[in-house]
C-alpha positions in Angstrom: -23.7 44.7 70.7 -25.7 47.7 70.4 -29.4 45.5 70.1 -31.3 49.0 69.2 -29.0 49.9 66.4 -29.1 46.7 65.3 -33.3 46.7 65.3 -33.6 50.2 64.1 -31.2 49.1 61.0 -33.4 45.9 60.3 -36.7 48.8 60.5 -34.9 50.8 58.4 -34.6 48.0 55.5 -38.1 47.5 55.2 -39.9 50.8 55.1 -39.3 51.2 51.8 -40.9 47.8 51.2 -43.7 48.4 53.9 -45.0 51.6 52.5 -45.9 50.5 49.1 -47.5 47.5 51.0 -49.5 50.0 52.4 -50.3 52.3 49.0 -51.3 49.0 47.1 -54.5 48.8 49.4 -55.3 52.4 49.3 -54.0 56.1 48.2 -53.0 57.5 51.1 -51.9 60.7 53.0 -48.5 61.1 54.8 -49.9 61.5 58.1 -52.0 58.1 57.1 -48.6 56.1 55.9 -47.3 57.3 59.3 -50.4 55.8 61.5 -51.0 52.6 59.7 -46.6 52.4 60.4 -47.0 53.3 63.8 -50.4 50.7 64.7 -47.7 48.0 63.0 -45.2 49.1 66.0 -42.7 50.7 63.1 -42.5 54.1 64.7 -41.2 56.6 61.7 -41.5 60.4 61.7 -42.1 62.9 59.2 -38.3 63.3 58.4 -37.9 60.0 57.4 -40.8 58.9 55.8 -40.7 62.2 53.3 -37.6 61.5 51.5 -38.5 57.8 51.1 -42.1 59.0 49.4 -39.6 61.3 46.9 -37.5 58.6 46.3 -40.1 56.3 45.2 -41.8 59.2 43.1 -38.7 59.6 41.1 -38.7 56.4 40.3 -41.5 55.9 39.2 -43.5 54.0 41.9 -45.7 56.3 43.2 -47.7 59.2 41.8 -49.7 61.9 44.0 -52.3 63.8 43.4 -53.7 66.9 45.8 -57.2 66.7 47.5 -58.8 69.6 49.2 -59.0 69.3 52.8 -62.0 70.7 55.0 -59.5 70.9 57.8 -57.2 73.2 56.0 -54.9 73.5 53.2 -55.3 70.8 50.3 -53.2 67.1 51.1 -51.1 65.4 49.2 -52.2 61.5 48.6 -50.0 59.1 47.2 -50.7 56.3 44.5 -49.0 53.3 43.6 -48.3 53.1 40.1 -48.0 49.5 37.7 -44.2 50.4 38.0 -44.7 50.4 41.8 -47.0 47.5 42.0 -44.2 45.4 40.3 -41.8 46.4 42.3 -43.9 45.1 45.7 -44.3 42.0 43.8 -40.5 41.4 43.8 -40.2 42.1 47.0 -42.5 40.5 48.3 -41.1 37.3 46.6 -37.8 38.2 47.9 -39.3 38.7 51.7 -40.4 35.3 51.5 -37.1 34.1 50.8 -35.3 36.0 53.0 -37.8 34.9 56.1 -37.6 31.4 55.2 -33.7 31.7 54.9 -33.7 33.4 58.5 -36.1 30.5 59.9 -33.8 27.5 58.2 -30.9 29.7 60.2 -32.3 29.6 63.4 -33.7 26.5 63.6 -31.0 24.4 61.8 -29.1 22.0 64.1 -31.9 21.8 66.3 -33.7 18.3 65.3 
């Protein structure tokens, strides 16, 4: 079994979850969603993170608004919006079950 495809999938499955995570602490820029990924060792690039950010627009979970930048042309930060903030609740419910289903997995049979 491929061990990296298998890894990057599982990644893969929780950006979504991971980036509003990171927009309900704070509006953030791209290049910011990508660093605060990155220190959390989920490596994702521009191409990937970009259409996840539109698909979350269009439905409703996250807003933008443009900032002037002294280092060059204005930046676009992203906002969590109620829509949003429910959503992260869910999931957040539903990561809890899921890593408590995982551990009863791994450790069953095992007394």
């Amino acid at each position: 079994m491929n061990t990296d495809n298998a890894k990057a999938q599982m990644r893969k499955g929780v950006l979504e979850f991971c980036i509003l995570s990171i927009l309900s602490k704070h509006d953030a820029y791209a290049s910011d969603i990508i660093k605060e990924l990155k220190d959390a060792d989920l490596i994702v690039v521009e191409g990937t993170l970009y259409p996840i950010l539109t698909r979350q627009k269009n439905a409703g979970l996250l807003n933008y608004r443009w900032e002037e930048s002294v280092l060059g042309p204005p930046r676009k930060y992203y906002i969590i919006t109620d829509e949003g903030k429910s959503v992260l609740d869910e999931l957040d419910k539903s990561w809890a079950e899921l890593t408590e289903s995982v551990s009863k997995l791994k450790h069953s049979g095992n007394s």
